[in-house]
mmCIF file as gemmi writes it, N, C-alpha and C atoms, coordinates in Angstrom:
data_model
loop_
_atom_site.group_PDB
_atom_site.id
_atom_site.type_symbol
_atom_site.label_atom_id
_atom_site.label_alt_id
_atom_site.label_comp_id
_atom_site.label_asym_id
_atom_site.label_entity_id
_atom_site.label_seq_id
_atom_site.pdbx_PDB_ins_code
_atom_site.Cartn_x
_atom_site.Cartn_y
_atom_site.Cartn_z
_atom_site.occupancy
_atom_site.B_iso_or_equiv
_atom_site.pdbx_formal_charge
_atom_site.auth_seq_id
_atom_site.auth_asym_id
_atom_site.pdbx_PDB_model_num
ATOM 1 N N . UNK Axp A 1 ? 7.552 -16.076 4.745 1 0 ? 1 A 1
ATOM 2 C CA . UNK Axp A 1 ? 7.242 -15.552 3.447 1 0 ? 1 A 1
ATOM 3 C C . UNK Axp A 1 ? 5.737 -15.691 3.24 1 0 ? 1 A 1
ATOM 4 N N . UNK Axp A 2 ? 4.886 -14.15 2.792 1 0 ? 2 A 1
ATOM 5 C CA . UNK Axp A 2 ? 3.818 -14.521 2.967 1 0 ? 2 A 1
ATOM 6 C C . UNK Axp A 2 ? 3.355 -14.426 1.193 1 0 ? 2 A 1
ATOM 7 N N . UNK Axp A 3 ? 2.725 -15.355 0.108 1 0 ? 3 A 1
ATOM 8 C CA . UNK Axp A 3 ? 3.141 -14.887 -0.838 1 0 ? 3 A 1
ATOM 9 C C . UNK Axp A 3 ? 1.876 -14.534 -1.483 1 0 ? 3 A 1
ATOM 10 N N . UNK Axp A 4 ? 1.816 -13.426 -2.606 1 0 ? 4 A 1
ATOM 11 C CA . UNK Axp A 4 ? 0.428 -12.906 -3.12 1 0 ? 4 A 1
ATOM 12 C C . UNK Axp A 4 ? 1.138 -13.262 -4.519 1 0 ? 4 A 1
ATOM 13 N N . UNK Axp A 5 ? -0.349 -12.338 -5.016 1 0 ? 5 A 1
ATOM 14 C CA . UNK Axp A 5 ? -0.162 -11.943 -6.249 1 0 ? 5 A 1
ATOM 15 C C . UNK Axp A 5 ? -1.353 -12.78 -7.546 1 0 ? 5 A 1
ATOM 16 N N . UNK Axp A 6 ? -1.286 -12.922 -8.8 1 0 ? 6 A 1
ATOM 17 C CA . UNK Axp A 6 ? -2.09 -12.847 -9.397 1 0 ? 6 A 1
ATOM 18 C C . UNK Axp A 6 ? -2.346 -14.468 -9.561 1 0 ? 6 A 1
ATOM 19 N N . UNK Axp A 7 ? -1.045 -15.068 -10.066 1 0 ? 7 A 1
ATOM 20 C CA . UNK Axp A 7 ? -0.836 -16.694 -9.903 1 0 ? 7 A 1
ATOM 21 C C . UNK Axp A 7 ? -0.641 -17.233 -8.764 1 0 ? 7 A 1
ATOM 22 N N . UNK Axp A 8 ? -0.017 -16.834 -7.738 1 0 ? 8 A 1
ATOM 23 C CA . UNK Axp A 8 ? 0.451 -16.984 -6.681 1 0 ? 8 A 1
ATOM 24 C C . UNK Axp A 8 ? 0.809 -18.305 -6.5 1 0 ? 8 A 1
ATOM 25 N N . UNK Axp A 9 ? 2.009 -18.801 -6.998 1 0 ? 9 A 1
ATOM 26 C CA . UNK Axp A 9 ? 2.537 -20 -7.435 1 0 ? 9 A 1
ATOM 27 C C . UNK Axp A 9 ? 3.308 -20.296 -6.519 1 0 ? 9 A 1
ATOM 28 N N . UNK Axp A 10 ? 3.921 -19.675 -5.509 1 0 ? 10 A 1
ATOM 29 C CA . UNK Axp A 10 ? 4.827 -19.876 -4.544 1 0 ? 10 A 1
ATOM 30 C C . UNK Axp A 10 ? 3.893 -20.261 -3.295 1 0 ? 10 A 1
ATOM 31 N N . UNK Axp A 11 ? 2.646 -20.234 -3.477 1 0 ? 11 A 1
ATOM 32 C CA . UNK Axp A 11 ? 1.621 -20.595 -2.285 1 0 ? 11 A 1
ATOM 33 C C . UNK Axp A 11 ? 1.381 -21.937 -2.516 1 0 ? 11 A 1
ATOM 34 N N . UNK Axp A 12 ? 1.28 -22.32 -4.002 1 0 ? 12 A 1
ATOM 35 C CA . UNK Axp A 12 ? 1.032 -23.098 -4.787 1 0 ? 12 A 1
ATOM 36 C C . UNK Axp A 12 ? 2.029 -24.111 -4.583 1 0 ? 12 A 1
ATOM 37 N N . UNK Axp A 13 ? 3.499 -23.837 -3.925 1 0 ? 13 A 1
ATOM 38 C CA . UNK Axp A 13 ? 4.534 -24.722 -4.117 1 0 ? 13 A 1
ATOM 39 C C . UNK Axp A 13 ? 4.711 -24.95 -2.324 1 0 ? 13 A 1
ATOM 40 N N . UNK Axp A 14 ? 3.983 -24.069 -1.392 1 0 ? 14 A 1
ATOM 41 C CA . UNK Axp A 14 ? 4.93 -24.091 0.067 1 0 ? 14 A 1
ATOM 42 C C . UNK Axp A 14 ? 3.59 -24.369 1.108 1 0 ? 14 A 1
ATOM 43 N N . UNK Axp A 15 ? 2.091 -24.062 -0.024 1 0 ? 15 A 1
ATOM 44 C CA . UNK Axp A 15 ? 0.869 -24.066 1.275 1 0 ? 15 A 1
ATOM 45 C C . UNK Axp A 15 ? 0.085 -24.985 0.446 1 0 ? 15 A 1
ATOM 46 N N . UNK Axp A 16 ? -1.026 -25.457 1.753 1 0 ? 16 A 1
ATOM 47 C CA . UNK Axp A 16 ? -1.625 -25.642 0.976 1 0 ? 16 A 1
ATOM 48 C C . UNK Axp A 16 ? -3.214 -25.514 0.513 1 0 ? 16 A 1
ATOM 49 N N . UNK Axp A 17 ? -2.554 -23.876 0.778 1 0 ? 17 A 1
ATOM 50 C CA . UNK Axp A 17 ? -3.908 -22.939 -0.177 1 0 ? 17 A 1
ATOM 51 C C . UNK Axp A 17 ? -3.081 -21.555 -0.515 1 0 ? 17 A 1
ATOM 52 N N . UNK Axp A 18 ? -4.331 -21.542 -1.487 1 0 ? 18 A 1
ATOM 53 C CA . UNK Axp A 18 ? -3.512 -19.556 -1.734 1 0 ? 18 A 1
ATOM 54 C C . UNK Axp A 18 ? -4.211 -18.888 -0.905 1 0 ? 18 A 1
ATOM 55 N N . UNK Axp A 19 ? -4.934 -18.855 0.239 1 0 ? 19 A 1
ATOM 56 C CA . UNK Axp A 19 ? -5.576 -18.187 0.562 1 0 ? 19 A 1
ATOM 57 C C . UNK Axp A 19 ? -4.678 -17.6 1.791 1 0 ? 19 A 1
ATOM 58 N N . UNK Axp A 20 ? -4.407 -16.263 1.589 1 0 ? 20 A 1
ATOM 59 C CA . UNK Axp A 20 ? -3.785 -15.583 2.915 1 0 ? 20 A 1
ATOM 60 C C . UNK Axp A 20 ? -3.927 -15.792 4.106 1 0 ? 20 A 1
ATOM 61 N N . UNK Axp A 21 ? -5.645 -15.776 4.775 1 0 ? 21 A 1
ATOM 62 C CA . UNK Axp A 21 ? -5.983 -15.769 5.833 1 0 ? 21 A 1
ATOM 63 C C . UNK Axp A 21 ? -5.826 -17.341 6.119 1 0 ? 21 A 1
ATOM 64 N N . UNK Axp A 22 ? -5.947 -17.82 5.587 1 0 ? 22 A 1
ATOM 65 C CA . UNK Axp A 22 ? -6.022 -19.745 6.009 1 0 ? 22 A 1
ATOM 66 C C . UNK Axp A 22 ? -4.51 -19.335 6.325 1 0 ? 22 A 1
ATOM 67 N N . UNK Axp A 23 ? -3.479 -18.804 5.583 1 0 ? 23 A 1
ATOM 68 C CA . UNK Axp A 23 ? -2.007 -19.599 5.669 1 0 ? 23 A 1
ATOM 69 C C . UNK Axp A 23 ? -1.629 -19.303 7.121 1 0 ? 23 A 1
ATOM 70 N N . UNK Axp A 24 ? -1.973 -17.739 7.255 1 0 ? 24 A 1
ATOM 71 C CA . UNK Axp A 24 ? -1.597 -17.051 8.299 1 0 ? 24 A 1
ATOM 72 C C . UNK Axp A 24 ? -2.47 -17.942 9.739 1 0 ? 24 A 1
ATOM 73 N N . UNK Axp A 25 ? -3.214 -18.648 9.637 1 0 ? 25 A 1
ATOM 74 C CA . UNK Axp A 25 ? -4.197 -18.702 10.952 1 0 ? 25 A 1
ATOM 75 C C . UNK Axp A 25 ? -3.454 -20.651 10.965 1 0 ? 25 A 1
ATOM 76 N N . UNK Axp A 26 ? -3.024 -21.204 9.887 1 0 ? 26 A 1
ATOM 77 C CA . UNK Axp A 26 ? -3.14 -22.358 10.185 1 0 ? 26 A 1
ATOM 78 C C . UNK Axp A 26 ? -1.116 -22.89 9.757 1 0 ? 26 A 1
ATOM 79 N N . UNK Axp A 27 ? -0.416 -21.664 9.512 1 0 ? 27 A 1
ATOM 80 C CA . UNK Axp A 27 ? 1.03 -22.147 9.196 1 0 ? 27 A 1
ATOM 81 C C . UNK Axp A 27 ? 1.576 -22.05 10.801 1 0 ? 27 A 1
ATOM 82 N N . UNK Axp A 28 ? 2.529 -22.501 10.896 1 0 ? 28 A 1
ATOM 83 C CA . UNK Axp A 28 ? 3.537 -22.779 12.255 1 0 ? 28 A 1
ATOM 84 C C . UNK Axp A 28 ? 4.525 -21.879 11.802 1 0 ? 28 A 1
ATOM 85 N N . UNK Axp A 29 ? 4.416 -20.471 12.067 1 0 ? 29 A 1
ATOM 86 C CA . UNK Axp A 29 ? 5.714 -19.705 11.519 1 0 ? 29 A 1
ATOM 87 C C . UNK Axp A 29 ? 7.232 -19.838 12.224 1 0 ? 29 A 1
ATOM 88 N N . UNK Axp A 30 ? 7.036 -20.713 13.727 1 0 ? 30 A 1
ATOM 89 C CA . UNK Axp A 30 ? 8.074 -20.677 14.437 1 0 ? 30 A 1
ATOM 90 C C . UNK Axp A 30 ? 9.397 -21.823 13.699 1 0 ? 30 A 1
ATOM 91 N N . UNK Axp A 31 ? 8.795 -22.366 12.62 1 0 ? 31 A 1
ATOM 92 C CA . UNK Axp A 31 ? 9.233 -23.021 11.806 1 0 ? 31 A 1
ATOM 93 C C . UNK Axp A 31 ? 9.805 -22.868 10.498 1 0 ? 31 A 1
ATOM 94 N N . UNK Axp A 32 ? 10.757 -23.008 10.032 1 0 ? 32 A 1
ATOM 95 C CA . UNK Axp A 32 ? 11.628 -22.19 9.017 1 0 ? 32 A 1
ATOM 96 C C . UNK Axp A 32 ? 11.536 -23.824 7.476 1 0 ? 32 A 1
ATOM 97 N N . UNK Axp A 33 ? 11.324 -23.106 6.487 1 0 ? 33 A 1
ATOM 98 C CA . UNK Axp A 33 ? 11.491 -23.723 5.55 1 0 ? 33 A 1
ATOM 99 C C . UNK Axp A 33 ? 13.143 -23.162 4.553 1 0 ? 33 A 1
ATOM 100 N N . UNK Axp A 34 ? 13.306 -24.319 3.761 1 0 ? 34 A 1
ATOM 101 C CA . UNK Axp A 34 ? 14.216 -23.651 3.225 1 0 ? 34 A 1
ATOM 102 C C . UNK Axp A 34 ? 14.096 -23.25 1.373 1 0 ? 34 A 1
ATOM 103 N N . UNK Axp A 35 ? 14.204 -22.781 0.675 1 0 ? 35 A 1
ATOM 104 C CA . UNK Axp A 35 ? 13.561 -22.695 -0.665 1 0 ? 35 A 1
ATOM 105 C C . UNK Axp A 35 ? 15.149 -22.192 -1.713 1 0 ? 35 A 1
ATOM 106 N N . UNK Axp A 36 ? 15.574 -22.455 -2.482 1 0 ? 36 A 1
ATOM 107 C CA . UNK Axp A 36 ? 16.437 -22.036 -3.768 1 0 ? 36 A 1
ATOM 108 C C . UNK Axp A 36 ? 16.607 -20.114 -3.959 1 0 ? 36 A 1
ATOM 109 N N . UNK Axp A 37 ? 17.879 -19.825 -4.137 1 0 ? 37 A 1
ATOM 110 C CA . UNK Axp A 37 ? 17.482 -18.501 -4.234 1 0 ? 37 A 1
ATOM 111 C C . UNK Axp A 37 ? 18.662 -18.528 -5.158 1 0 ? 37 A 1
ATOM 112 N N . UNK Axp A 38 ? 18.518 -17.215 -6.619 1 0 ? 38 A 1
ATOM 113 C CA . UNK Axp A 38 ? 19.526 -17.362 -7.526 1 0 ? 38 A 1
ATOM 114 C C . UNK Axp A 38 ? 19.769 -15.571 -7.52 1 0 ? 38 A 1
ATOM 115 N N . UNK Axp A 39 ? 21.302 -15.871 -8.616 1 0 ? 39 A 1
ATOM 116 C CA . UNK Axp A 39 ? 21.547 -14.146 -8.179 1 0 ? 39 A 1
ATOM 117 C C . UNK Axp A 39 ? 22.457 -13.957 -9.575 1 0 ? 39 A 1
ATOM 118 N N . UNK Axp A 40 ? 21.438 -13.067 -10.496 1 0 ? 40 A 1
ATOM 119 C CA . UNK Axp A 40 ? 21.764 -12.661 -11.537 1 0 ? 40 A 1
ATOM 120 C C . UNK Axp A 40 ? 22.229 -10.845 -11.691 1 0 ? 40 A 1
ATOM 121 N N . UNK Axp A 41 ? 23.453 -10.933 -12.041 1 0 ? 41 A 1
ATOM 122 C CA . UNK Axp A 41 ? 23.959 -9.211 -12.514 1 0 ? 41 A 1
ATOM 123 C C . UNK Axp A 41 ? 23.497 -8.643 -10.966 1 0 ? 41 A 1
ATOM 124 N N . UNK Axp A 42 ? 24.149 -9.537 -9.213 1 0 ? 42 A 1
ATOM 125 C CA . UNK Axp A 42 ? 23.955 -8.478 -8.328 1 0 ? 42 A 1
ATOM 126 C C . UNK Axp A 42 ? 22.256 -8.585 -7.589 1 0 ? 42 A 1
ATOM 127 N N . UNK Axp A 43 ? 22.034 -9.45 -8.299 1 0 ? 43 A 1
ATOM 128 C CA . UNK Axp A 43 ? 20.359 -9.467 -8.386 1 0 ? 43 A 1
ATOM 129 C C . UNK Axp A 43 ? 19.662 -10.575 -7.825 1 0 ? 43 A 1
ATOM 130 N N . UNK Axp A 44 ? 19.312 -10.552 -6.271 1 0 ? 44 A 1
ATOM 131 C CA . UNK Axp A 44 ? 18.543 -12.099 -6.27 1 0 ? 44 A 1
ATOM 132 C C . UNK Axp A 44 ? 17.361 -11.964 -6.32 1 0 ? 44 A 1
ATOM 133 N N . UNK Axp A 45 ? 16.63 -13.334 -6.711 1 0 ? 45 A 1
ATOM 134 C CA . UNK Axp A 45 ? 15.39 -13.699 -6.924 1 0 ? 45 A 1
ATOM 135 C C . UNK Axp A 45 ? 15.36 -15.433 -6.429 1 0 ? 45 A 1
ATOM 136 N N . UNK Axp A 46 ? 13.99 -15.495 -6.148 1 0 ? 46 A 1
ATOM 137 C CA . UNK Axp A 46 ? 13.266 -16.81 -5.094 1 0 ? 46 A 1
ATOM 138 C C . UNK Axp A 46 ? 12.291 -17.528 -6.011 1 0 ? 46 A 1
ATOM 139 N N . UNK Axp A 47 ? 12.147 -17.764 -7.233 1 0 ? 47 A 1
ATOM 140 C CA . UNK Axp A 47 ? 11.219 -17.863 -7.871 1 0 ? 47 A 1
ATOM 141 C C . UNK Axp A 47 ? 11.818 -18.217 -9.473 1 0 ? 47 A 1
ATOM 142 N N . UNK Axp A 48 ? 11.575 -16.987 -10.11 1 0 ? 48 A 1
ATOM 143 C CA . UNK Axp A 48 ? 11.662 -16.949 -11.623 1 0 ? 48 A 1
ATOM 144 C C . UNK Axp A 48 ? 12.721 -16.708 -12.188 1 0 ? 48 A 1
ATOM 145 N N . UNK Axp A 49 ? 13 -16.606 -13.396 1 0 ? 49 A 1
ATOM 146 C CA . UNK Axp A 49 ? 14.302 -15.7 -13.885 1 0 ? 49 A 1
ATOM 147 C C . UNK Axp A 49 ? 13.518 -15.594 -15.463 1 0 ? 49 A 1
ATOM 148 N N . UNK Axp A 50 ? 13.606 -14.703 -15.858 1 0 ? 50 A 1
ATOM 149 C CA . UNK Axp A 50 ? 12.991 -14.471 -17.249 1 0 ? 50 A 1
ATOM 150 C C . UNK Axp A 50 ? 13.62 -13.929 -18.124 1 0 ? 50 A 1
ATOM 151 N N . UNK Axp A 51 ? 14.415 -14.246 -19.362 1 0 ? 51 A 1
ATOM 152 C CA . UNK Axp A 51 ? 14.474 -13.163 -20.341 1 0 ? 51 A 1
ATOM 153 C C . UNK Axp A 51 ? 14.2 -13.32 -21.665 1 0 ? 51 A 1
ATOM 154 N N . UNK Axp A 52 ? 14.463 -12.482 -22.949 1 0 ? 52 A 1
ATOM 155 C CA . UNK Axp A 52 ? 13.669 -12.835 -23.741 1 0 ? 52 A 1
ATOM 156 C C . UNK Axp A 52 ? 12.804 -11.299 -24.515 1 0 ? 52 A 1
ATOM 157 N N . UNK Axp A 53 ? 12.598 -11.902 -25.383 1 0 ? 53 A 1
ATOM 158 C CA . UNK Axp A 53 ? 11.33 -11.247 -25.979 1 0 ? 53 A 1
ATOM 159 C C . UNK Axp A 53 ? 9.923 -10.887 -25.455 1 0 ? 53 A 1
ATOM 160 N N . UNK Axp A 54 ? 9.189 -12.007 -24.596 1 0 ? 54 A 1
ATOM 161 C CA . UNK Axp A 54 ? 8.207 -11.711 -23.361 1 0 ? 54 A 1
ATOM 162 C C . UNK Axp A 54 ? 8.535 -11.639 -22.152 1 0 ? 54 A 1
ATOM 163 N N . UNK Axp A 55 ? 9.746 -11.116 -22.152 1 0 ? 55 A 1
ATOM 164 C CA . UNK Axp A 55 ? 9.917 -11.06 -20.685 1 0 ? 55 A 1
ATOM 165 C C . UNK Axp A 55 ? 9.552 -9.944 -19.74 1 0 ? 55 A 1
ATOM 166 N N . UNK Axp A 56 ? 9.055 -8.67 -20.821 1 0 ? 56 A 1
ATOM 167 C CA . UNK Axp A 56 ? 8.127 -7.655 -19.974 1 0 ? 56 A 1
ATOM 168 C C . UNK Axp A 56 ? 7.066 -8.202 -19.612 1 0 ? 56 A 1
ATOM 169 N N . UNK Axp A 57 ? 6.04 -9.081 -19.774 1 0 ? 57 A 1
ATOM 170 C CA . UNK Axp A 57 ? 4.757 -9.614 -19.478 1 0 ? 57 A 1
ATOM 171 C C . UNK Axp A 57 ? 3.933 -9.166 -18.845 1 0 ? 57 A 1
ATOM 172 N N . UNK Axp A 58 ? 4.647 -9.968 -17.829 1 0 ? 58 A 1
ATOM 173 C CA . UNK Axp A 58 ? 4.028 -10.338 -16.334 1 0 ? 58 A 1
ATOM 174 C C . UNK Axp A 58 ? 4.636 -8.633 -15.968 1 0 ? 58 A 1
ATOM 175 N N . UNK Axp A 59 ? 5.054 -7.668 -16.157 1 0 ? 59 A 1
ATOM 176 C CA . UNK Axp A 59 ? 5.55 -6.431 -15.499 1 0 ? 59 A 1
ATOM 177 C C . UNK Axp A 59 ? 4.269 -5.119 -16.501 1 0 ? 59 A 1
ATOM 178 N N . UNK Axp A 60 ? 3.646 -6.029 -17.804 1 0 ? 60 A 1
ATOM 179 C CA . UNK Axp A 60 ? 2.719 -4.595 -18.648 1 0 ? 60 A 1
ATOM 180 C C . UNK Axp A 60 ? 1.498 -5.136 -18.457 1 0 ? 60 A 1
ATOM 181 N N . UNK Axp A 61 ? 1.058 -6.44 -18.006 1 0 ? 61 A 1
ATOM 182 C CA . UNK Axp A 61 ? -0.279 -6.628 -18.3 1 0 ? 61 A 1
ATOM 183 C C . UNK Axp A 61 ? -0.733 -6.105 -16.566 1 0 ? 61 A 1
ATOM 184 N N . UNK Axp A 62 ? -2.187 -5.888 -17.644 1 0 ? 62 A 1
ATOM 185 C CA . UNK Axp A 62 ? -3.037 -4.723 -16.909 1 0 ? 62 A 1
ATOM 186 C C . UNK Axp A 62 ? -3.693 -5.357 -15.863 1 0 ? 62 A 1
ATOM 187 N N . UNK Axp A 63 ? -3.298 -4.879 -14.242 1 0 ? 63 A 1
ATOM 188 C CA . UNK Axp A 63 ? -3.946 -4.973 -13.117 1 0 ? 63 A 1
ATOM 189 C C . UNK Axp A 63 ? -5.592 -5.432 -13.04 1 0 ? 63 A 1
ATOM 190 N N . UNK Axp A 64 ? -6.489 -4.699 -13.817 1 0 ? 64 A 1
ATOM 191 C CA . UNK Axp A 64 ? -7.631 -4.711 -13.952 1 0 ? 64 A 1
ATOM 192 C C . UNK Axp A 64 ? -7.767 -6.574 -14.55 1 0 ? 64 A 1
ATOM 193 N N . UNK Axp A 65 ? -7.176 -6.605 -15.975 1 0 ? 65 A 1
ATOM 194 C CA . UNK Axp A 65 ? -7.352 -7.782 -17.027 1 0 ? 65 A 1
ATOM 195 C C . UNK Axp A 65 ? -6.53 -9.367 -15.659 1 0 ? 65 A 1
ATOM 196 N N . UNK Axp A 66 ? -5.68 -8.763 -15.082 1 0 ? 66 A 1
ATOM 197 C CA . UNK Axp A 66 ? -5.224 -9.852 -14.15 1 0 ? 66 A 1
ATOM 198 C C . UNK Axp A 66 ? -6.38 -10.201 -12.727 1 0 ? 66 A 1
ATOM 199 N N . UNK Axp A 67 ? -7.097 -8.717 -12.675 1 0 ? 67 A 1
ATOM 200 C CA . UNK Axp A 67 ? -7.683 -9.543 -11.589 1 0 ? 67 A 1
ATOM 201 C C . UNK Axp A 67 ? -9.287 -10.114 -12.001 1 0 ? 67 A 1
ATOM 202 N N . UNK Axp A 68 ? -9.748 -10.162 -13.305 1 0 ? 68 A 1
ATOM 203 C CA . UNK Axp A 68 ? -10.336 -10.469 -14.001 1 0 ? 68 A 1
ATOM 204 C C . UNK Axp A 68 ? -10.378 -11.929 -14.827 1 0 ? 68 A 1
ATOM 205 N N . UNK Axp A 69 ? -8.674 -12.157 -15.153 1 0 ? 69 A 1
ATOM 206 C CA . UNK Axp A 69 ? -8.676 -13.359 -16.113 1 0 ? 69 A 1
ATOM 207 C C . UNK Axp A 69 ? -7.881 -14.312 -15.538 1 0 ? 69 A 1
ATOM 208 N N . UNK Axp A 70 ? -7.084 -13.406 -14.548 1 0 ? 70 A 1
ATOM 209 C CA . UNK Axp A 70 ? -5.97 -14.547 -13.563 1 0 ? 70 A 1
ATOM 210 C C . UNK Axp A 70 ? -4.599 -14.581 -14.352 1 0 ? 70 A 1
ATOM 211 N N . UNK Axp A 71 ? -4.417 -16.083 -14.298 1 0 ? 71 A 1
ATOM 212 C CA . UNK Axp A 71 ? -3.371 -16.616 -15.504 1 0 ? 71 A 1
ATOM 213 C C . UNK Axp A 71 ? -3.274 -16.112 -16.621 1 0 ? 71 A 1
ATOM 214 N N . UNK Axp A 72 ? -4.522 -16.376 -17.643 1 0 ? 72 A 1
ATOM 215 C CA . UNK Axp A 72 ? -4.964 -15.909 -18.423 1 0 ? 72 A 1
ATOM 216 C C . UNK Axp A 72 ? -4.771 -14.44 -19.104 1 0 ? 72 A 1
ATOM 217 N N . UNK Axp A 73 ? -4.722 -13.789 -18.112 1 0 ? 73 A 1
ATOM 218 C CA . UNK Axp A 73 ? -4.116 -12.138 -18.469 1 0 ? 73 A 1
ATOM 219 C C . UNK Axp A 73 ? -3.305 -12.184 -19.089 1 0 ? 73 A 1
ATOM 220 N N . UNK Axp A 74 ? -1.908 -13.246 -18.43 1 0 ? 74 A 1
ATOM 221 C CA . UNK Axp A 74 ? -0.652 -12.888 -19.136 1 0 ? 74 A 1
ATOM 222 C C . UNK Axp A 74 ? -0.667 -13.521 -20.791 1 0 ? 74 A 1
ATOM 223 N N . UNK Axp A 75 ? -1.323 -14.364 -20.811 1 0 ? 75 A 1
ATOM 224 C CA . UNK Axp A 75 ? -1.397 -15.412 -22.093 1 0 ? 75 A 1
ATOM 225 C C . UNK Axp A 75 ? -2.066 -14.292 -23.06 1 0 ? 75 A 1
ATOM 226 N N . UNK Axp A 76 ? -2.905 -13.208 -22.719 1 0 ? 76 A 1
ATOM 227 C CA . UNK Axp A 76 ? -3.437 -12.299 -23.509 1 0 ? 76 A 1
ATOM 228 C C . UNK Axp A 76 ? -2.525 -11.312 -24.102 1 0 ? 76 A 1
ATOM 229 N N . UNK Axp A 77 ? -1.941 -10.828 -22.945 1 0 ? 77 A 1
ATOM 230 C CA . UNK Axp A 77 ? -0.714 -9.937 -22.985 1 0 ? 77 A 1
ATOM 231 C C . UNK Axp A 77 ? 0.877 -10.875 -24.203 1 0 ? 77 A 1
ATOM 232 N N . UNK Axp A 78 ? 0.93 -11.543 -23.749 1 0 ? 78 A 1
ATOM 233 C CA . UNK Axp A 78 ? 1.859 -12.26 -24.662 1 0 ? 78 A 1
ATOM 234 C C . UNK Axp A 78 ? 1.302 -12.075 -26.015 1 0 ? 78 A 1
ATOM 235 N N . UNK Axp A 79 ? -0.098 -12.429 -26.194 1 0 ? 79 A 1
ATOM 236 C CA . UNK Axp A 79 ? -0.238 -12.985 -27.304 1 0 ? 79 A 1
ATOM 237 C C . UNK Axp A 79 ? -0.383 -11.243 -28.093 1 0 ? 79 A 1
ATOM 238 N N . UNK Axp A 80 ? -0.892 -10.497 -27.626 1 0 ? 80 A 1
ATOM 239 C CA . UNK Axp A 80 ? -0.734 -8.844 -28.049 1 0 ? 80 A 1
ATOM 240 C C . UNK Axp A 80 ? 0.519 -8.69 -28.077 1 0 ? 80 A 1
ATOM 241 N N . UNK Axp A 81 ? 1.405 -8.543 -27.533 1 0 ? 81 A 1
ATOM 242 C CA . UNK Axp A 81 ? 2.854 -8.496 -27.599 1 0 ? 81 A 1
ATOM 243 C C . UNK Axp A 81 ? 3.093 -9.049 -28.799 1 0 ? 81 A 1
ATOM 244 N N . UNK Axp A 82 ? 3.001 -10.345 -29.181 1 0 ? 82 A 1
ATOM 245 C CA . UNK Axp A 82 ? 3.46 -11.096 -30.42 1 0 ? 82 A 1
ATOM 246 C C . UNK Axp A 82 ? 2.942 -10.403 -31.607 1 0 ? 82 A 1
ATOM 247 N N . UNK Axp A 83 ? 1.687 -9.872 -31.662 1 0 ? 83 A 1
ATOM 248 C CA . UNK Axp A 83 ? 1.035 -9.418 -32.531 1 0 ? 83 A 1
ATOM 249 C C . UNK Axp A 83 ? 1.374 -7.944 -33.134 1 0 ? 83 A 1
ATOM 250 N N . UNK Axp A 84 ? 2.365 -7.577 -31.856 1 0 ? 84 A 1
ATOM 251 C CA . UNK Axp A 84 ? 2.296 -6.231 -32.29 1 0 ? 84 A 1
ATOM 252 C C . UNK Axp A 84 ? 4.343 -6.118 -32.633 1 0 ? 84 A 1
């Protein structure tokens, strides 16, 4: 599992860096980890489960504002969401 993205929290939980090229040059892939996997309505996921009122979030805030504010994006996005 190679993992991206804006938080990249699953790098955060299995490496130890977020950095792609480090994981890839310095992980032992011949080696298997094992991690939690849940399965909602047919549906699995490795990570999160969200629902709710903010649970669009992390799926409307803007590409640009995430690779700009990071974390932070979504806390913006929430907080517009609430507002509106």
């Amino acid at each position: 599992m190679l993992p991206s993205g804006t938080t990249n929290d699953i790098a955060k939980n299995y490496y130890e860096t977020v950095n792609i090229e480090e994981i890839l040059t310095t992980t032992d892939f011949t080696k298997t980890i094992t991690t939690d996997l849940g399965i909602v309505n047919d549906k699995v996921f490795s990570y999160a489960l969200t629902f709710g009122y903010l649970s669009n979030v992390p799926y409307t805030t803007d590409q640009k504002l995430k690779n700009k504010f990071g974390y932070f994006a979504y806390m913006l996005r929430g907080f517009w969401e609430i507002g509106n």
